[in-house]
PDB file of the backbone (N, CA, C, O) and the ligand in Angstrom, with CONECT records:
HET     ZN  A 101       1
ATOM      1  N   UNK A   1      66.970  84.819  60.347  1.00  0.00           N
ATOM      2  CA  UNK A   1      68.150  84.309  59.618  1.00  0.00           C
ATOM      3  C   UNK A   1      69.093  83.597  60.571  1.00  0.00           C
ATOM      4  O   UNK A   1      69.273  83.733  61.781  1.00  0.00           O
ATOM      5  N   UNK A   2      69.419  83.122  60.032  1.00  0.00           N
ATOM      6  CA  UNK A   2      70.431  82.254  60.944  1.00  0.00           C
ATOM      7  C   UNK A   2      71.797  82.057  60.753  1.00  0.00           C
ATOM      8  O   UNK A   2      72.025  82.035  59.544  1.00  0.00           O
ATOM      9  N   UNK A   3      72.619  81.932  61.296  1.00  0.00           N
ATOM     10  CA  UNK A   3      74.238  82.535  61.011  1.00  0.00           C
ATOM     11  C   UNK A   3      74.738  80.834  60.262  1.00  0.00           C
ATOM     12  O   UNK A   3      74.271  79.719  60.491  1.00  0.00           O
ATOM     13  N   UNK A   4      75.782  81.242  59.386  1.00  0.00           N
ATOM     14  CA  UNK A   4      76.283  80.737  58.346  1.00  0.00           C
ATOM     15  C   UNK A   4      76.969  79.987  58.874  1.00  0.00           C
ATOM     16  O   UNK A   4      77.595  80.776  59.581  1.00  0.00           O
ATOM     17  N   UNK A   5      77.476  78.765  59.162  1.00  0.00           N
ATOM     18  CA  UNK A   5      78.294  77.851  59.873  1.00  0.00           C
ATOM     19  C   UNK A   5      79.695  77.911  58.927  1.00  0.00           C
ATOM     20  O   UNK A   5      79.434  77.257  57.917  1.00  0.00           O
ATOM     21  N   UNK A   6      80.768  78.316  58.864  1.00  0.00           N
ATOM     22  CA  UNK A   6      81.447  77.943  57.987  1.00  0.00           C
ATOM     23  C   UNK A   6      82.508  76.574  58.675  1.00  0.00           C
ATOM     24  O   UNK A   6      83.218  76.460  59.675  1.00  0.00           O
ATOM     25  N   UNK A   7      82.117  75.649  57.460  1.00  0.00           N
ATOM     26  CA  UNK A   7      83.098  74.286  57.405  1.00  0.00           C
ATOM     27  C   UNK A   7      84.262  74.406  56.685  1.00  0.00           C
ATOM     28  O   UNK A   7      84.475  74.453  55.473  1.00  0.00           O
ATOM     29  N   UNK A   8      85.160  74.460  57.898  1.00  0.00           N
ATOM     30  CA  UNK A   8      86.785  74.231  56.885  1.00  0.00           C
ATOM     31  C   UNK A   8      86.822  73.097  57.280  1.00  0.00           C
ATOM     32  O   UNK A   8      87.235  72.520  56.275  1.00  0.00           O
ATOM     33  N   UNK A   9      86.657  72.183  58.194  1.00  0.00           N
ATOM     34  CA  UNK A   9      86.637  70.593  58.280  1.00  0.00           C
ATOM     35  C   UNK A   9      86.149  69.667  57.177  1.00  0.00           C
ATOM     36  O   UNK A   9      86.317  68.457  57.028  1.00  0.00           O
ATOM     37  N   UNK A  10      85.653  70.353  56.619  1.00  0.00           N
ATOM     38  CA  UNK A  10      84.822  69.545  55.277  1.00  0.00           C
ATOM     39  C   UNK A  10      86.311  69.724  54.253  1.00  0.00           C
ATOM     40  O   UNK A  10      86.974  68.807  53.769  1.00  0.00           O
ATOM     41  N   UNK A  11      86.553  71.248  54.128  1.00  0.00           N
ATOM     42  CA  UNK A  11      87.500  71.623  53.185  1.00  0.00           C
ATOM     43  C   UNK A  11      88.912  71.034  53.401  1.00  0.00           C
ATOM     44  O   UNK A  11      89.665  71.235  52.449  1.00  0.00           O
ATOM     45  N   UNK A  12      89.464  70.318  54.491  1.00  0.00           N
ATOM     46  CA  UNK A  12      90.358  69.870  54.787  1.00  0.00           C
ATOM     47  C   UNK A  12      90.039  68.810  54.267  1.00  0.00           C
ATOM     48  O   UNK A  12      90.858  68.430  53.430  1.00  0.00           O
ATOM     49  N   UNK A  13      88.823  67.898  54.475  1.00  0.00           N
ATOM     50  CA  UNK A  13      89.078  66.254  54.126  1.00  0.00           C
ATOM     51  C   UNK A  13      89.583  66.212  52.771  1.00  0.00           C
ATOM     52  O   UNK A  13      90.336  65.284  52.479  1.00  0.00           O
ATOM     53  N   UNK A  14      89.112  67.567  51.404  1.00  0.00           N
ATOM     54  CA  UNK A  14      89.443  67.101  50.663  1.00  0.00           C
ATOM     55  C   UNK A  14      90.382  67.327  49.860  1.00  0.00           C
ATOM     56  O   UNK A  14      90.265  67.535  48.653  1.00  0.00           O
ATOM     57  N   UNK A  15      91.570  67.292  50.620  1.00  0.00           N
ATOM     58  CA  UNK A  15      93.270  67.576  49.982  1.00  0.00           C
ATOM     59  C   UNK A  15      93.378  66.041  49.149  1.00  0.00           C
ATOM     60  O   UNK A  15      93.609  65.010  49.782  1.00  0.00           O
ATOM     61  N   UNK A  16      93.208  66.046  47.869  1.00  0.00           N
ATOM     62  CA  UNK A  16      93.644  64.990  46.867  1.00  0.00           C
ATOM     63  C   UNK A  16      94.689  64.400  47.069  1.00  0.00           C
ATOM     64  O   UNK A  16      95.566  64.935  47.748  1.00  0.00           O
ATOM     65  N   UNK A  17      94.835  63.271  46.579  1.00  0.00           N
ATOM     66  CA  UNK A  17      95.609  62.523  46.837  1.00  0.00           C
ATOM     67  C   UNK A  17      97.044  62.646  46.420  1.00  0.00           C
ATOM     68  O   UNK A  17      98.038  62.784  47.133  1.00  0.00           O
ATOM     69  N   UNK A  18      96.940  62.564  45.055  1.00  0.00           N
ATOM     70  CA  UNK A  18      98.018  63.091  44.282  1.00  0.00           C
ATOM     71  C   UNK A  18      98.344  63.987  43.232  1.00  0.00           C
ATOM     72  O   UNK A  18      98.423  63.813  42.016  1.00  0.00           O
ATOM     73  N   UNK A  19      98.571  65.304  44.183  1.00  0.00           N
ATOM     74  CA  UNK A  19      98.892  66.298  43.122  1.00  0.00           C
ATOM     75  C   UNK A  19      99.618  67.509  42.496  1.00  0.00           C
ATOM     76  O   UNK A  19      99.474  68.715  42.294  1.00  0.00           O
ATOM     77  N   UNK A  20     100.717  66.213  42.258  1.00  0.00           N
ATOM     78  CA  UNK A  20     102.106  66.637  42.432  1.00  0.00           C
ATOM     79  C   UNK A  20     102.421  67.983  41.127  1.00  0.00           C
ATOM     80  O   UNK A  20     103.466  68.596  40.904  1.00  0.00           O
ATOM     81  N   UNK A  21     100.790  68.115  40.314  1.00  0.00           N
ATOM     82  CA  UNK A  21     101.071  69.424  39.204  1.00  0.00           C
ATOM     83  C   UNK A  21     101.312  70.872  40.122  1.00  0.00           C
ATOM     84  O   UNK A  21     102.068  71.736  39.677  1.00  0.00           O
ATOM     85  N   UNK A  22     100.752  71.018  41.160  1.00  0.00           N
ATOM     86  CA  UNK A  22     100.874  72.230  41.903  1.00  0.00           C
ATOM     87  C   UNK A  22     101.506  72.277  43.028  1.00  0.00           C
ATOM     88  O   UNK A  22     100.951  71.576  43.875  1.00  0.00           O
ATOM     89  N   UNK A  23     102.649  72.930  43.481  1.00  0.00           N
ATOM     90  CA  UNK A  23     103.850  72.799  44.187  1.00  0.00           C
ATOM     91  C   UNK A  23     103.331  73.611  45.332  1.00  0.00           C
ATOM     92  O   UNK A  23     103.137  74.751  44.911  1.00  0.00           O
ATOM     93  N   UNK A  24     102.919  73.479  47.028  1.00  0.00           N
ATOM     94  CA  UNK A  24     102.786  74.237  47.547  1.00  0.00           C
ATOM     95  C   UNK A  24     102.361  73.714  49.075  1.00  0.00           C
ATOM     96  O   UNK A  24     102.984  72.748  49.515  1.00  0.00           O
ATOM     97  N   UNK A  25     101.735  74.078  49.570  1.00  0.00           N
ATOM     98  CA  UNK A  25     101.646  73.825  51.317  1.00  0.00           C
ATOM     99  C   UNK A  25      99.927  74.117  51.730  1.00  0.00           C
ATOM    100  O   UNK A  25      99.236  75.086  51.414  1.00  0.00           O
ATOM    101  N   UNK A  26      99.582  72.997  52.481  1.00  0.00           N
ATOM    102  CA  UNK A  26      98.482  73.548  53.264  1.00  0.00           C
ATOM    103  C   UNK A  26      98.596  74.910  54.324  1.00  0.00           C
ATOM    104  O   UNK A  26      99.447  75.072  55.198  1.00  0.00           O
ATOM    105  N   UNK A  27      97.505  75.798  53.974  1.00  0.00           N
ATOM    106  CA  UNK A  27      97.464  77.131  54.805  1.00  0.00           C
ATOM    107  C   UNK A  27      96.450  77.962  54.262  1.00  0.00           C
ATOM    108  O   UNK A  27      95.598  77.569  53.466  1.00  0.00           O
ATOM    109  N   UNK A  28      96.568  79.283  54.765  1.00  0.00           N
ATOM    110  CA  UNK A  28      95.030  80.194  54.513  1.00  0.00           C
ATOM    111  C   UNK A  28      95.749  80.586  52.800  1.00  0.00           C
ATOM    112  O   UNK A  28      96.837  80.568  52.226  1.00  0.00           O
ATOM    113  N   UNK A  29      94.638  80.845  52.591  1.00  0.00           N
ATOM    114  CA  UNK A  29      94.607  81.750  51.533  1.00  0.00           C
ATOM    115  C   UNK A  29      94.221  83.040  52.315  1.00  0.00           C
ATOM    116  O   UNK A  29      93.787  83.183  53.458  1.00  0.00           O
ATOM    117  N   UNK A  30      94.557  84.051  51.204  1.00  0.00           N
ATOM    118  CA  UNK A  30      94.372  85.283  51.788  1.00  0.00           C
ATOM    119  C   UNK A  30      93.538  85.981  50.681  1.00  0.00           C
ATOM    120  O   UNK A  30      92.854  86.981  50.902  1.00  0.00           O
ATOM    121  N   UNK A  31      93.639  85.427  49.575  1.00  0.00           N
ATOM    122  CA  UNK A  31      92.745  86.056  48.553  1.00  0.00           C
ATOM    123  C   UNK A  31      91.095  85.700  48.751  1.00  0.00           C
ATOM    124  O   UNK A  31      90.096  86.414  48.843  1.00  0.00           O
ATOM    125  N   UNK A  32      91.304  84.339  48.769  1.00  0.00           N
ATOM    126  CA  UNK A  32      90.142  83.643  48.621  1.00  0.00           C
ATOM    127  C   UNK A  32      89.257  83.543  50.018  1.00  0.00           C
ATOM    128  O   UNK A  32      88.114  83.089  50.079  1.00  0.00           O
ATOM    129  N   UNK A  33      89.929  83.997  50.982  1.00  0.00           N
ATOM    130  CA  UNK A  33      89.740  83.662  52.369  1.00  0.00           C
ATOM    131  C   UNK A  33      89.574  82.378  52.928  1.00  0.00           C
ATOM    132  O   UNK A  33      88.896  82.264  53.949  1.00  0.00           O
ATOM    133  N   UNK A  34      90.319  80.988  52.180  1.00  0.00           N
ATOM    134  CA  UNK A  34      89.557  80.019  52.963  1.00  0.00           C
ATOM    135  C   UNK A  34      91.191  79.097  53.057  1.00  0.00           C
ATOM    136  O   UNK A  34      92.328  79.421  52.716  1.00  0.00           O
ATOM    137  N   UNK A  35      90.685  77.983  53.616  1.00  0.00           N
ATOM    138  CA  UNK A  35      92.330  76.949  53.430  1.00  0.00           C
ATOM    139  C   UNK A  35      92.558  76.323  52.317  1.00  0.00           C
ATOM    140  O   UNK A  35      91.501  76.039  51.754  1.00  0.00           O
ATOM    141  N   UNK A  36      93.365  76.031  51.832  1.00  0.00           N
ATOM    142  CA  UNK A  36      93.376  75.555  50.587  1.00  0.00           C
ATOM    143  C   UNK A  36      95.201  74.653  50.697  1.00  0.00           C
ATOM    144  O   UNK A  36      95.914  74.850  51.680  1.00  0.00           O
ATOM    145  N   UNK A  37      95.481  74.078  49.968  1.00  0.00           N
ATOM    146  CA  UNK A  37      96.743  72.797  50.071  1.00  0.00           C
ATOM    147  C   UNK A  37      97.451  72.939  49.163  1.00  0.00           C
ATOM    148  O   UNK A  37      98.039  71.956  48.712  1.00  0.00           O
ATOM    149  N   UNK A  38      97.623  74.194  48.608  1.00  0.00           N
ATOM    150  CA  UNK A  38      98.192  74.845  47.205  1.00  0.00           C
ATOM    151  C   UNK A  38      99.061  76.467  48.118  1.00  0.00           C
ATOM    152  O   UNK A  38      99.939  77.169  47.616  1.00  0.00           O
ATOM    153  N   UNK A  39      98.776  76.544  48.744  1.00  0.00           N
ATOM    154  CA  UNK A  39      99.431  78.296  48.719  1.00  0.00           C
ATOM    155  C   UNK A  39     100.705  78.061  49.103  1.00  0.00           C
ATOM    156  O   UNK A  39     101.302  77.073  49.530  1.00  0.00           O
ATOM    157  N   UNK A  40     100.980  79.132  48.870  1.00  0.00           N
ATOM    158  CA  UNK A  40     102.418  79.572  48.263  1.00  0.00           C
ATOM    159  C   UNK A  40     102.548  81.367  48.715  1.00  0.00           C
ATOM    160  O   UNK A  40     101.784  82.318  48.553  1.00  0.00           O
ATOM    161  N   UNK A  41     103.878  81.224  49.325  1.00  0.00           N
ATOM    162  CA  UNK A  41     103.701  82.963  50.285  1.00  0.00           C
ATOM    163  C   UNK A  41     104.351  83.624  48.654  1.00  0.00           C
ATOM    164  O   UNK A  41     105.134  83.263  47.776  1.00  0.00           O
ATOM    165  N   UNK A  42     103.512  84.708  48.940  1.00  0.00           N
ATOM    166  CA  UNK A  42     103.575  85.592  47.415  1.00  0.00           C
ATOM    167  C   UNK A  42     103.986  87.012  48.336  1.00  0.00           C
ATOM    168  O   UNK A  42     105.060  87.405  47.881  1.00  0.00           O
ATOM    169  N   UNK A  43     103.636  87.712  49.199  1.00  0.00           N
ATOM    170  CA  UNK A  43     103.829  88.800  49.851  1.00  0.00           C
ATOM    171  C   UNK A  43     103.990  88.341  51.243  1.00  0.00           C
ATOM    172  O   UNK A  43     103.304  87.485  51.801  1.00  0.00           O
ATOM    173  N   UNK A  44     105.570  89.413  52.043  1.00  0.00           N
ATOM    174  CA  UNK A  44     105.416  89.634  53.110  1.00  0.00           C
ATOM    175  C   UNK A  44     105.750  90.516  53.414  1.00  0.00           C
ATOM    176  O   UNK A  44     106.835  90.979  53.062  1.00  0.00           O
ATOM    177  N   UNK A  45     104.644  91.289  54.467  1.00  0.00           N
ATOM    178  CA  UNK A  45     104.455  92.733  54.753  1.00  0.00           C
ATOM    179  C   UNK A  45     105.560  92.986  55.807  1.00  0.00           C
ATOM    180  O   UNK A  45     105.464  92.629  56.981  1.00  0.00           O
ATOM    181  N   UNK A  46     106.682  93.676  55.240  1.00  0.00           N
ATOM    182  CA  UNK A  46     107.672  94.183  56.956  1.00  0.00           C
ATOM    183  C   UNK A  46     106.732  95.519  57.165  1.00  0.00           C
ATOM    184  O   UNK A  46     106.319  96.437  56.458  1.00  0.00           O
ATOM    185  N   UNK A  47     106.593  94.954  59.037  1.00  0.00           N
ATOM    186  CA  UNK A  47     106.196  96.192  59.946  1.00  0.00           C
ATOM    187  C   UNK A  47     107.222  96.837  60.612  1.00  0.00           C
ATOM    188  O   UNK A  47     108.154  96.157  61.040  1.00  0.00           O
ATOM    189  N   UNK A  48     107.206  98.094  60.779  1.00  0.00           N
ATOM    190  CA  UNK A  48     107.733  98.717  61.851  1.00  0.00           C
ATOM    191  C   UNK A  48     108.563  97.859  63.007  1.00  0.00           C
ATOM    192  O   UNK A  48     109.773  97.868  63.232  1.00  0.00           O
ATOM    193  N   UNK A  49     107.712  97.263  63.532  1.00  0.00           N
ATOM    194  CA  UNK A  49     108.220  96.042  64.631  1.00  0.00           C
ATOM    195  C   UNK A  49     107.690  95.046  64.563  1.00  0.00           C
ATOM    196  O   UNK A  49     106.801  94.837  63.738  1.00  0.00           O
ATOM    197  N   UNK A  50     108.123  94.131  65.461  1.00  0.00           N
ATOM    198  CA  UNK A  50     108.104  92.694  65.202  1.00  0.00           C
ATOM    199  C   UNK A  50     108.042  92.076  63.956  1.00  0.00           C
ATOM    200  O   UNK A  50     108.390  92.816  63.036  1.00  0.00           O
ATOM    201  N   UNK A  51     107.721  90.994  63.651  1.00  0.00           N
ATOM    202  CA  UNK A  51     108.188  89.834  62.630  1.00  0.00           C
ATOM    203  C   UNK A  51     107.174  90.438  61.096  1.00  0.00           C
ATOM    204  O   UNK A  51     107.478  89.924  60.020  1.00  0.00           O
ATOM    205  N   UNK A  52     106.278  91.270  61.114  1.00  0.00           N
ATOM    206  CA  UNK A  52     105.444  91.602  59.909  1.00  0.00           C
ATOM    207  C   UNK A  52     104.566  90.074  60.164  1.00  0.00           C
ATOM    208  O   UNK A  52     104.509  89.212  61.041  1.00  0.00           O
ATOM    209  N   UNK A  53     104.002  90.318  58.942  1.00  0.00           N
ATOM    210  CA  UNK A  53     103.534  89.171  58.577  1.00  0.00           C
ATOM    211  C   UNK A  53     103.623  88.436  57.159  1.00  0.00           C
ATOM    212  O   UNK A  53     104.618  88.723  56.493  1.00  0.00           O
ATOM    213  N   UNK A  54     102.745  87.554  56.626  1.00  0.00           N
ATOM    214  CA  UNK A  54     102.949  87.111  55.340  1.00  0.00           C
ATOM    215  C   UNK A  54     101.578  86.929  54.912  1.00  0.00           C
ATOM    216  O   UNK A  54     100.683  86.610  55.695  1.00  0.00           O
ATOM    217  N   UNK A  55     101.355  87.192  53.298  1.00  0.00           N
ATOM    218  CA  UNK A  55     100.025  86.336  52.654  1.00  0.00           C
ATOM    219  C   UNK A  55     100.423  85.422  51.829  1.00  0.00           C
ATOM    220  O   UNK A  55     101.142  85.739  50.881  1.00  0.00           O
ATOM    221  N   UNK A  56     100.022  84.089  52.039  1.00  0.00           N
ATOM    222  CA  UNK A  56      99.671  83.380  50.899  1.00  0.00           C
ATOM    223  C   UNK A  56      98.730  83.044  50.432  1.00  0.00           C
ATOM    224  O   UNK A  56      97.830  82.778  51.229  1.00  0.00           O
ATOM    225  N   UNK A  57      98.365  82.844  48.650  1.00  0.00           N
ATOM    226  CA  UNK A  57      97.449  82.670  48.024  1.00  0.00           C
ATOM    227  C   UNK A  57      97.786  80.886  47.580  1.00  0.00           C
ATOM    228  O   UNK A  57      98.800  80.189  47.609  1.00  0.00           O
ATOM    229  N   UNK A  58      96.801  80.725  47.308  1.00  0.00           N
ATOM    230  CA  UNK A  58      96.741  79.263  46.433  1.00  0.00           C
ATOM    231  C   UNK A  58      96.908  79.294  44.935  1.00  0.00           C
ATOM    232  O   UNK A  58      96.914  80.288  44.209  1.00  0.00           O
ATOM    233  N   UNK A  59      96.992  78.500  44.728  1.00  0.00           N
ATOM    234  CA  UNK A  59      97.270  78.498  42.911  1.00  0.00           C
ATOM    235  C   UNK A  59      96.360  79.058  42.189  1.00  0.00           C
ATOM    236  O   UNK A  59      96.695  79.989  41.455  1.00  0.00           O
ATOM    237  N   UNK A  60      94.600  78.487  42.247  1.00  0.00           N
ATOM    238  CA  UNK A  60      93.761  79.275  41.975  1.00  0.00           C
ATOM    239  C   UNK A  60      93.921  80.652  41.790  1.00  0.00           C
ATOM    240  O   UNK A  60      93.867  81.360  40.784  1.00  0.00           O
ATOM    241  N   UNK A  61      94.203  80.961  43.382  1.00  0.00           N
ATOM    242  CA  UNK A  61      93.899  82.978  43.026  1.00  0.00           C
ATOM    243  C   UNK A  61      95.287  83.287  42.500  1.00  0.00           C
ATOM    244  O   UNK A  61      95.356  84.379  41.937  1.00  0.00           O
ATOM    245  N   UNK A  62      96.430  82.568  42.549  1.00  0.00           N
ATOM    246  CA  UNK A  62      97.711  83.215  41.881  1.00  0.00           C
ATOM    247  C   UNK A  62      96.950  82.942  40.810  1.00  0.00           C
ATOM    248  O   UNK A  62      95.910  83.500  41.158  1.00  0.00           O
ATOM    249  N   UNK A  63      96.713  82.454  39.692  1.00  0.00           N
ATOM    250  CA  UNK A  63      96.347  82.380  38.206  1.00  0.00           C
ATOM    251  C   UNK A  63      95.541  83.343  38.300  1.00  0.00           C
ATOM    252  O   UNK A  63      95.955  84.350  37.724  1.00  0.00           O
ATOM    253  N   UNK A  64      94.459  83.461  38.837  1.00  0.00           N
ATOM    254  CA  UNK A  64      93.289  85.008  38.827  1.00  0.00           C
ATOM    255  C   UNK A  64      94.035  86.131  38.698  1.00  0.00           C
ATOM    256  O   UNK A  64      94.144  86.845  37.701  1.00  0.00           O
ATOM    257  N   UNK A  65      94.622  86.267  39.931  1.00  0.00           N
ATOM    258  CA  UNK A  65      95.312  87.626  40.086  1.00  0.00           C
ATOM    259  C   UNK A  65      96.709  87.865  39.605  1.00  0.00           C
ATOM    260  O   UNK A  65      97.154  89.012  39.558  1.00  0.00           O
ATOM    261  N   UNK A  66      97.284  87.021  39.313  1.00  0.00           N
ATOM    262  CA  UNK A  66      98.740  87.121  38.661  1.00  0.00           C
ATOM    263  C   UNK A  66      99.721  87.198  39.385  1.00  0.00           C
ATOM    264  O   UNK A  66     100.748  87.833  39.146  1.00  0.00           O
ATOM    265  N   UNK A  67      99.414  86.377  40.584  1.00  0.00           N
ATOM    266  CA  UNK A  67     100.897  86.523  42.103  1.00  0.00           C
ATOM    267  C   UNK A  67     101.692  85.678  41.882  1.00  0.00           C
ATOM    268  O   UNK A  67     101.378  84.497  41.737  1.00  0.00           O
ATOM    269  N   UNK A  68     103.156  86.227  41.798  1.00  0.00           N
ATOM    270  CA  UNK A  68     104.158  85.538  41.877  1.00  0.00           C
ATOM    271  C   UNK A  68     104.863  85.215  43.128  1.00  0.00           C
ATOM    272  O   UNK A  68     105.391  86.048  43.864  1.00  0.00           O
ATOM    273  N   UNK A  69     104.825  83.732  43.342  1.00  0.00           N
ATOM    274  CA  UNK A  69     105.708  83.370  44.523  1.00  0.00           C
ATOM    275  C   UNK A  69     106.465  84.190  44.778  1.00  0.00           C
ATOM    276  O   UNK A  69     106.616  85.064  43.925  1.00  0.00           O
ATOM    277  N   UNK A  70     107.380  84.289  46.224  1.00  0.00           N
ATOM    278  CA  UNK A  70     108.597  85.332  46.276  1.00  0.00           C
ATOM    279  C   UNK A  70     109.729  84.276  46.187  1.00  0.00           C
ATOM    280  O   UNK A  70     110.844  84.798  46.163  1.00  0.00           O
ATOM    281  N   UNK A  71     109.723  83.176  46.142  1.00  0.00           N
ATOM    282  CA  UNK A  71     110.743  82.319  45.580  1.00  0.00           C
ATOM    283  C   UNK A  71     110.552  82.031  44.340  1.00  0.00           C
ATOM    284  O   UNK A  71     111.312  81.180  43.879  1.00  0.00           O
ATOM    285  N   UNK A  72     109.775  82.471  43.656  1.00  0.00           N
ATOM    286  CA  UNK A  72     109.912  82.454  42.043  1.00  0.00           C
ATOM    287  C   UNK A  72     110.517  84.174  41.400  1.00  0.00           C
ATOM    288  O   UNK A  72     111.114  84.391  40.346  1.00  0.00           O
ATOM    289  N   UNK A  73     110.098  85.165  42.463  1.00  0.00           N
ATOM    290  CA  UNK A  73     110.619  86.119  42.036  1.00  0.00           C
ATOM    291  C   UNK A  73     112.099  86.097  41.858  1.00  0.00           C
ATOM    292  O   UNK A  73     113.003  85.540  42.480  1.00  0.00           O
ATOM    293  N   UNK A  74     112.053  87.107  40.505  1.00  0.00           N
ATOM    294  CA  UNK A  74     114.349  87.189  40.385  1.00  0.00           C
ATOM    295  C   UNK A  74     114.751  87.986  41.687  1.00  0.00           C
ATOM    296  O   UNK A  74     115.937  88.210  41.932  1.00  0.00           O
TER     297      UNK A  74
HETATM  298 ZN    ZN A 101      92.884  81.348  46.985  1.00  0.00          ZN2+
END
């Protein structure tokens, strides 16, 4: 068997041109595990120390899973 090459270079070329229906930023997804030009930080984890971190999902998995931006939250 031979190990799986994964291409996010491929997945980058294809950020559309114009698509101004979904409001959001190139970065990881965290649901989906891959990059995507839609996410939007929905959770950020405070640690103990230092800065925590953050997940964002893309629009996709927010519609799957039902994540609300934290700037859409009241
Ligand atoms: Zn996703």
């Amino acid at each position: 068997m031979r190990g799986i090459t994964v291409t996010v270079e491929a997945q980058r070329m294809q950020s559309s041109s114009e698509d101004n229906n979904t409001s959001g930023s190139y970065g990881w997804c965290s649901w989906h595990r891959a990059f995507s030009n839609t996410v939007r930080l929905v959770v950020a984890i405070e640690q103990g120390s230092g800065p925590g971190h953050s997940l964002f999902a893309c629009s996709n998995c927010r519609g799957i899973y039902r994540l609300v931006p934290l700037a859409d939250q009241p």
